[in-house]
TORDRENMAR-123419 format. One record per residue (C-alpha): x, y, z; residue in one letter. Coordinates in steps of 0.02 Angstrom, whole numbers, padded with zeros to 5 digits, always signed. Layout:
N
XYZA...
This chain:
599
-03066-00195+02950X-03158-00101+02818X-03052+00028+02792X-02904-00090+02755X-03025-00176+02643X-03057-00037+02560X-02863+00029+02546X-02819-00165+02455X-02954-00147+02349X-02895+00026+02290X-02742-00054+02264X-02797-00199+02173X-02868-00071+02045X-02755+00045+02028X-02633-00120+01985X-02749-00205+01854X-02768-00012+01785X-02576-00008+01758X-02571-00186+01681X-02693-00160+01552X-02668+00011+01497X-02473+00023+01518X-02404+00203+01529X-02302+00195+01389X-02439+00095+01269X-02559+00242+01319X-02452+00358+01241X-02421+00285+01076X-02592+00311+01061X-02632+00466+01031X-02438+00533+00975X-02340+00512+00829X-02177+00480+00768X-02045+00589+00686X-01870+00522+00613X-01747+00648+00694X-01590+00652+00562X-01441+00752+00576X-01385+00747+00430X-01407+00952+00353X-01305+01084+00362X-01314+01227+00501X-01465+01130+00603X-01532+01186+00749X-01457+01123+00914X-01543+00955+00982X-01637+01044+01122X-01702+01164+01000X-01755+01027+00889X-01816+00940+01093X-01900+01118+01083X-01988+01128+00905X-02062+00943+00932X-02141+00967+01080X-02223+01126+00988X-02287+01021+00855X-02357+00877+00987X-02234+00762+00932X-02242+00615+01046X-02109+00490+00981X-01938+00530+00928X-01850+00395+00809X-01648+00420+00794X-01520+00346+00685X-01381+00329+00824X-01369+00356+00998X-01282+00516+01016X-01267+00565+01202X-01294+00746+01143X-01452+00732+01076X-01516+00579+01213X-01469+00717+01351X-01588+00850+01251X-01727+00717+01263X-01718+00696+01442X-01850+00743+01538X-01938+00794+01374X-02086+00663+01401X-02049+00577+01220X-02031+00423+01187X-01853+00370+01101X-01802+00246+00990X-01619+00238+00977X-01480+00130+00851X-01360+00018+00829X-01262+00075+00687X-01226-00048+00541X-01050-00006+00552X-01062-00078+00741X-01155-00248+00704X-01036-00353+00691X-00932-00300+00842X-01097-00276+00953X-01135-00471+00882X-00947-00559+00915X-00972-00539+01088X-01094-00482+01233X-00974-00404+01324X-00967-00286+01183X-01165-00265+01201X-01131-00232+01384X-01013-00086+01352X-01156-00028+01183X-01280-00038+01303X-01195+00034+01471X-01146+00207+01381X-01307+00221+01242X-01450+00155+01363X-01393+00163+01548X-01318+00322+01553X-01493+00412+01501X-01632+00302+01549X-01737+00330+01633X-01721+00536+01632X-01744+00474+01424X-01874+00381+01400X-01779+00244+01293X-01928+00103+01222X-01820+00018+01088X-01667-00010+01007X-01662-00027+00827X-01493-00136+00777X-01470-00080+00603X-01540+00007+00479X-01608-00066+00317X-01446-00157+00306X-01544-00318+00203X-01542-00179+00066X-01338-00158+00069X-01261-00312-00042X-01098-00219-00011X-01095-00270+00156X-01169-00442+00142X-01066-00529+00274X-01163-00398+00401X-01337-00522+00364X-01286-00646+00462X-01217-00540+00611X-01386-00461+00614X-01492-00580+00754X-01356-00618+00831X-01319-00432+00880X-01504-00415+00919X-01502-00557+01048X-01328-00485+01129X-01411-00314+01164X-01576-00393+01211X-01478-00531+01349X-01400-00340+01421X-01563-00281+01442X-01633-00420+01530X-01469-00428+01648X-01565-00252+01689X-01732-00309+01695X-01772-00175+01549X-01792-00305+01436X-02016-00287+01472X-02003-00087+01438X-01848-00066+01308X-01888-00187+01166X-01742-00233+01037X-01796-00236+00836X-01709-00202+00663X-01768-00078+00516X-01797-00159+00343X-01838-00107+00186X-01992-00162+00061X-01859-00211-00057X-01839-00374+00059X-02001-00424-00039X-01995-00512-00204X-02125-00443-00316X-02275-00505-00319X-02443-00500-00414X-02561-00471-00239X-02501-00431-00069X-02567-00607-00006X-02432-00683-00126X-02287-00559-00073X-02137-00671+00003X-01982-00613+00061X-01816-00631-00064X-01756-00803-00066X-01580-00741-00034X-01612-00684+00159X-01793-00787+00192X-01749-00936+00257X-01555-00871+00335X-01619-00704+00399X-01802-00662+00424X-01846-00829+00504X-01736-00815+00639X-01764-00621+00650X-01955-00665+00668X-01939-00791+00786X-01827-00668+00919X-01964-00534+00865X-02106-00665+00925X-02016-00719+01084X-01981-00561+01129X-02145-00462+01091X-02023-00346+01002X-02103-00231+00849X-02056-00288+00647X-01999-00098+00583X-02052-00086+00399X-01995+00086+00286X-02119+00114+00188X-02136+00246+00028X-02281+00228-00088X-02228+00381-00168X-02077+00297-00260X-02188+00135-00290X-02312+00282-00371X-02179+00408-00440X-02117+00243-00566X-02301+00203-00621X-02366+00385-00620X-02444+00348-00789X-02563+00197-00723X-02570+00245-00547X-02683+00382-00491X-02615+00488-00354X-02768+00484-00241X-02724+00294-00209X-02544+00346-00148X-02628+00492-00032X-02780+00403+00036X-02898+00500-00074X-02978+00344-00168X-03161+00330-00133X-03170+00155-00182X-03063+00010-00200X-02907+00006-00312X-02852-00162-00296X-02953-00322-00223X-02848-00497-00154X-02952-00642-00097X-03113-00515-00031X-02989-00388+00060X-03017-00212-00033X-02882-00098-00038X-02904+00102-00059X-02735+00161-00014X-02575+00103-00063X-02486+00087+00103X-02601-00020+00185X-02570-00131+00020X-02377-00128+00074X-02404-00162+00247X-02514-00312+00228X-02370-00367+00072X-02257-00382+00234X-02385-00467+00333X-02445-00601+00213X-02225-00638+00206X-02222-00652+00386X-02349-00771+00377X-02280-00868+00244X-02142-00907+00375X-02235-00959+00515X-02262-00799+00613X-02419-00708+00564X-02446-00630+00743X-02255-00513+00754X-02331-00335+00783X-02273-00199+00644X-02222-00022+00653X-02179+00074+00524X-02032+00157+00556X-02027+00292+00406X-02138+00353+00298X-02177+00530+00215X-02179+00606+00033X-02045+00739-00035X-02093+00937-00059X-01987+00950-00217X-01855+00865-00328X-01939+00732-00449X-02100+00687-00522X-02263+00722-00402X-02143+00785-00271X-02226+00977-00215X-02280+01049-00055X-02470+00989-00107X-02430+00810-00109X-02320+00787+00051X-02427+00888+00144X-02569+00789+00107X-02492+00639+00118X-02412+00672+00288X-02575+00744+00362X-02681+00604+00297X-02550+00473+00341X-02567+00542+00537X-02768+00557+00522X-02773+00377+00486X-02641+00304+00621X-02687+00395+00753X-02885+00370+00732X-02966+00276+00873X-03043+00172+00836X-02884+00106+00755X-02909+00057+00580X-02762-00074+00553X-02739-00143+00370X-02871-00262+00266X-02759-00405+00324X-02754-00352+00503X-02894-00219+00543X-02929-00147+00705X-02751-00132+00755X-02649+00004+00802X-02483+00032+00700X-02354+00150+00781X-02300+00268+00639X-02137+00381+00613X-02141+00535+00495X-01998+00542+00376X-01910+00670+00410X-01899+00837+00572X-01777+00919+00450X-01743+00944+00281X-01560+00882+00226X-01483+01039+00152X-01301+00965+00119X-01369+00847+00009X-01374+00860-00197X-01524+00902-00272X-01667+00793-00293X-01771+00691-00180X-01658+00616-00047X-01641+00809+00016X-01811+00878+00038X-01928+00780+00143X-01921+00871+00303X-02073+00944+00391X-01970+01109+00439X-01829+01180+00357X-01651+01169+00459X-01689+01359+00544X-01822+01253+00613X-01984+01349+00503X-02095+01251+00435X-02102+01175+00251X-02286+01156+00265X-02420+01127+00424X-02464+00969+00467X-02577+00948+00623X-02492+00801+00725X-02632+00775+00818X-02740+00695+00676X-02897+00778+00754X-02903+00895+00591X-02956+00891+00421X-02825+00979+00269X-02932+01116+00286X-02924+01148+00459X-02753+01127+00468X-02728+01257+00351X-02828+01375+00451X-02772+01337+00628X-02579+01339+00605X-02496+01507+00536X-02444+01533+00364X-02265+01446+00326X-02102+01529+00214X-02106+01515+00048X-02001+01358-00022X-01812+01420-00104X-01824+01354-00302X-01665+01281-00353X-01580+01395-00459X-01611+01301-00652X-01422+01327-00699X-01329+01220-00576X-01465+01066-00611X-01429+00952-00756X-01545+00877-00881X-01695+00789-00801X-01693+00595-00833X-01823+00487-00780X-01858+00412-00624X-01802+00240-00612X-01910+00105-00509X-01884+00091-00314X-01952-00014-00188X-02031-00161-00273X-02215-00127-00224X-02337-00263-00269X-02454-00136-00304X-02433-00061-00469X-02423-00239-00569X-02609-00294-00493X-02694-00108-00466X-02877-00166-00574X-02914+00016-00628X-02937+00199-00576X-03038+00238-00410X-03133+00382-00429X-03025+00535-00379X-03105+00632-00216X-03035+00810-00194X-02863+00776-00295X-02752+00920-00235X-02672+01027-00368X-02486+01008-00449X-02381+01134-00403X-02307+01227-00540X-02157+01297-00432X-02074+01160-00390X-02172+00990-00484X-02090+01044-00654X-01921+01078-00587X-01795+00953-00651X-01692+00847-00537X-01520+00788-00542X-01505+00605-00570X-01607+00443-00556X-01620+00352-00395X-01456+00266-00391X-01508+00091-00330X-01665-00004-00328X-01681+00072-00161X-01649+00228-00126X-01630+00283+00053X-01713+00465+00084X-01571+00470+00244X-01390+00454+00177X-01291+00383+00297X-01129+00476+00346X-00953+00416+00380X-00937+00344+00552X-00768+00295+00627X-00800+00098+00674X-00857+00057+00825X-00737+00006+00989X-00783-00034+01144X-00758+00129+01256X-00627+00117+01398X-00681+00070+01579X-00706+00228+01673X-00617+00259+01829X-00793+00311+01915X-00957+00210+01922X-01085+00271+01809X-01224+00401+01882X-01403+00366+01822X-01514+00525+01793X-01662+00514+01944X-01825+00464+01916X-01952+00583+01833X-02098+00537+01919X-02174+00487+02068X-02147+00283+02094X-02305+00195+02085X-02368+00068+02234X-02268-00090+02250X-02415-00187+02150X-02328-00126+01987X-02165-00236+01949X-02095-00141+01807X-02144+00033+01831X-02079+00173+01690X-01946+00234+01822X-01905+00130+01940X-01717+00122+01971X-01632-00016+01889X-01599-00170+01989X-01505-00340+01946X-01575-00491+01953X-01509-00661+01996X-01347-00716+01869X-01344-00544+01817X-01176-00451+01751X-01205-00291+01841X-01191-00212+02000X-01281-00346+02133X-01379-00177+02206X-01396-00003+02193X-01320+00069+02044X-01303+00239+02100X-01186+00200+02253X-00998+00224+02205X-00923+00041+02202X-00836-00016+02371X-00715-00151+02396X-00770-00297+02512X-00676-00281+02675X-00484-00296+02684X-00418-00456+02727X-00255-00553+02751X-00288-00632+02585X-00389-00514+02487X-00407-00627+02327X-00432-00788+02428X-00483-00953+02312X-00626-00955+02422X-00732-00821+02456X-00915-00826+02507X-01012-00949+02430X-01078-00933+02218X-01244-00959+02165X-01313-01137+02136X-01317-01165+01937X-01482-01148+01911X-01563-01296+01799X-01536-01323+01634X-01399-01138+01629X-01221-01139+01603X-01131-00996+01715X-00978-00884+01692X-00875-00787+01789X-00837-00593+01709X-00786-00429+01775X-00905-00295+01842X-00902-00151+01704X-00927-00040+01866X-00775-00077+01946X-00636+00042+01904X-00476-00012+01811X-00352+00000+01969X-00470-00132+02064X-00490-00219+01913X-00291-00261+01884X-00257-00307+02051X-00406-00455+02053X-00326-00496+01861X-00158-00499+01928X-00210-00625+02088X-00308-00723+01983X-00180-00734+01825X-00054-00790+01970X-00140-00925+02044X-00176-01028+01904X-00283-00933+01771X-00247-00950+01581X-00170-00790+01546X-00071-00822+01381X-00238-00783+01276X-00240-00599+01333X-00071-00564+01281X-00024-00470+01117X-00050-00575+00973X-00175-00692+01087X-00372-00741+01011X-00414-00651+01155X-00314-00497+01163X-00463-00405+01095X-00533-00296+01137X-00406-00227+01217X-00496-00157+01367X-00471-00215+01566X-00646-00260+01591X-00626-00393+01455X-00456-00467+01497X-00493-00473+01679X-00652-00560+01621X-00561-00688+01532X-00430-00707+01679X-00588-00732+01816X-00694-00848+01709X-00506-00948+01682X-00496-00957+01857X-00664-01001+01911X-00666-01135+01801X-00525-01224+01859X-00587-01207+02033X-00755-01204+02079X-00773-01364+02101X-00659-01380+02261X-00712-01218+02338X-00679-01088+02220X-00817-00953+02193X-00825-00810+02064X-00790-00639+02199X-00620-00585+02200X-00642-00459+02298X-00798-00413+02243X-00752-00380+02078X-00828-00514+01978X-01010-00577+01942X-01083-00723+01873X-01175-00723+01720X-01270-00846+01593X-01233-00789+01420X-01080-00873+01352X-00975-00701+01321X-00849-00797+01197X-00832-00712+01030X-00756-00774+00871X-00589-00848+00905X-00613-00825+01059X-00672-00955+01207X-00719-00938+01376X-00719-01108+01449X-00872-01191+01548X-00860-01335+01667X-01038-01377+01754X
């Protein structure tokens, strides 16, 4: 008796140790976070650059699409990954969660948990593109399509669903306690972004540069605020001192938040760093300082937080792994911490356990930076404003300067091409994309990469690798996702109007009947065909019909079922055919058009 005693109380510990100290939480803190872009000329292959952040202790990889290259590098790799949503895909991903299914079928399921996948950002910065305005509103609703496929998968507790935005969704403002956000998206966007951030414990990503918001008030500004080398307080707002410019922007975006009802949405900040060359301020000196200090403080522990929220641990992503090399001259180009040969620009320790000194004395000397050759830049123009930082328009005076590192003449009076182009100038250039579609069926089911560690005792419900089950209503495979899909049993009437019995509509949810994704395209037809036969409403999936796309089988034989089921569940008929069909509880209409309901 008191050795079983002694076994459930072992496991009631180890159970409470895994709820309060969650694997992946325990890792965010003591790692941080690099933006991984593609975007230069002759980079190194992705499990070289797998390779070179693992060397630097790395522990968080952010991406900018979900590239199955670069998501097979990471496997195995131990890092945590934050993949994307492209803008271009928004507003497909948002007309319809089918198309989230497919998004999330070849960008999550297909790696995870092999890649360790925590969150999917849907969009980048796109509140800062008014040339693609009509994406705004497409915005939440693509973030609650992929979030509804990820709780079909019961990865909705470990893979959390956010968006990236910009400081230029701010209006200015004269403290960061009076900072709102712009009137144009406040009320239509961020309230409704907040509230799906609050309900599900998701992360607000904020970019944040306080070089620009320094770089276009250089002359009343002193740099030590922008690098956390003040000794005393710059700026003071209603008794909260400020001694570094980014908490300042941080707590801008927290006292907006507020403003709106939500003061308790945890923030991230998903980029941040400080260029080695190409405008004013921007030299090895600064960005390595600024990037080495920046990690010091995130990763200290105690965590320091912000004035407005102290004590609280902000996960933090370094702008950029590479340098962008096919880019024109001048700041957008050159904030990588290695060049693309994979050498590095300048050491940073990415620990944060060491001072600037010691970093310069524990990691080996780094290449020379190439100057630009003079002739092929043109006339140097002044740096127009950027992000709207509160900061500059209520900083009360200079803070006295401690240790101010030293201009570099080599690259700090080299002229650079052109003035930011917009009022916000993204340091990551996005590159043509062809527009998203939803990627045919395949003919096989899917294989999921096997678990990289041991799986803990059944106490732990949502362990990091457990394989991925269904649960009830779910529009996935009913078991194990790994076995190859098998037909129910032959019968004299294969696709009969009433198969085995269909789960009770539980309270207050309205069901549908769609298509596995798993089954292959063959099976597929043949259950479309029955079903189309017997009654269904087929005319919508013809050419030229609302619901003729996309054009895939999953989707028409979707339509077909949910037609059919409809019309006859409620003298017998059930949502099988042939075990080919599932019941979900997520409308999956989209634009023009409808799947009917009849409860």
């Amino acid at each position: 008796m008191n050795d079983k005693m002694h076994l459930c109380l072992l496991y009631v510990f180890y159970c409470l140790a895994i709820f309060v100290i969650p694997t992946e939480a325990g890792r965010e803190w003591n790692s941080i976070g690099i933006n991984y872009v593609r975007a230069g000329k002759n980079l190194l292959s992705p499990a070289d650059a797998v390779s070179l952040m693992k060397a630097l202790k790395i522990g968080r990889v952010k991406l900018y699409d979900s590239d199955p290259e670069v998501l097979s590098a990471l496997a195995n790799s131990g890092l945590s990954v934050v993949i994307a949503v492209k803008n271009e895909e928004i507003p497909t991903v948002a007309s319809s969660i089918l198309n989230a299914d497919e998004w999330v079928k070849r960008s999550v399921l297909a790696h995870y948990p092999a890649t360790r996948i925590n969150a999917v950002t849907v969009g980048n910065e796109i509140l800062t593109d008014y040339n693609n305005r009509d994406r705004w509103s497409k915005l939440v609703p693509a973030m609650q399509n992929i979030h509804s496929s990820l709780v079909r998968w019961n990865l909705n507790k470990r893979i959390k669903v956010t968006t990236t935005v910009a400081m230029d969704a701010l209006n200015s403002s004269s403290a960061p306690s009076l900072a709102r956000f712009r009137d144009d998206i406040a009320e239509s966007v961020m309230k409704p972004l907040l509230r799906f951030m609050s309900n599900s414990k998701s992360f607000y990503f904020v970019n944040v540069y306080p070089y620009f918001a320094w770089a276009s008030n250089a002359n009343k500004v002193p740099v030590d605020y922008a690098i956390f080398g003040a000794a005393k307080a710059a700026v003071e707002d209603g008794g909260l001192k400020y001694t570094d410019m980014l908490s300042a922007q941080l707590d801008a975006n927290l006292a907006a938040m507020e403003k709106l009802g939500y003061p308790h949405v945890k923030m991230a900040i998903s980029e941040t760093g400080w260029p080695a060359s190409g405008g004013p301020g921007a030299n090895v000196d600064l960005a390595a300082t600024y990037n080495r200090r920046v990690v010091v403080r995130m990763l200290a522990n105690p965590p320091l937080g912000t004035p407005r929220r102290p004590s609280t641990f902000v996960p933090t992503y370094l702008f950029a792994l590479f340098d962008a090399y096919n880019k024109k001259h001048g700041t957008t180009r050159n904030w990588g911490l290695l060049y693309p040969n994979g050498s590095q620009v300048y050491p940073v320790d990415m620990t944060g356990k060491l001072t600037d000194s010691e970093s310069l004395k524990s990691i080996r000397p780094f290449p020379a930076r190439p100057t630009p050759i003079r002739s092929s830049i043109s006339k140097p123009s002044p740096l127009t404003g950027s992000y709207p930082s509160p900061v500059p328009s209520y900083y009360s005076g200079p803070p006295t300067l401690v240790n101010p590192p030293a201009a570099s003449p080599s690259t700090d009076n080299i002229p650079f091409s052109s003035p930011i182009p917009s009022a916000h100038p993204n340091p990551h250039p996005t590159s043509p994309v062809p527009p998203y579609s939803p990627s045919p069926i395949s003919t096989s089911p899917p294989t999921f990469p096997p678990p990289i560690v041991n799986y803990p005792p059944p106490c732990m419900p949502y362990p990091p690798t457990t394989p991925i089950t269904t649960p009830p209503f779910a529009p996935y495979p009913p078991s194990n996702p790994t076995v190859p899909y098998t037909p129910n049993p032959p019968s004299t009437t294969p696709y009969s109007p009433y198969p085995p019995s269909t789960p009770s509509t539980p309270s207050g949810h309205s069901l549908w009947c769609v298509a596995k994704p798993t089954v292959p395209n063959s099976v597929l037809e043949q259950a479309m065909n029955y079903a189309c036969g017997a009654g269904a409403d087929c005319k919508s999936i013809q050419p030229n019909g609302l619901c003729f796309s996309p054009d895939t089988m999953v989707a028409h034989a979707s339509f077909a079922f949910n037609s059919y089921w409809q019309k006859n569940k409620g003298i017998g008929g059930t949502c099988d055919f042939g075990g080919t069909a599932m019941v979900i509880t997520m409308d999956p209409s989209y634009e023009g058009c409808h799947f009917d309901v009849n409860n």
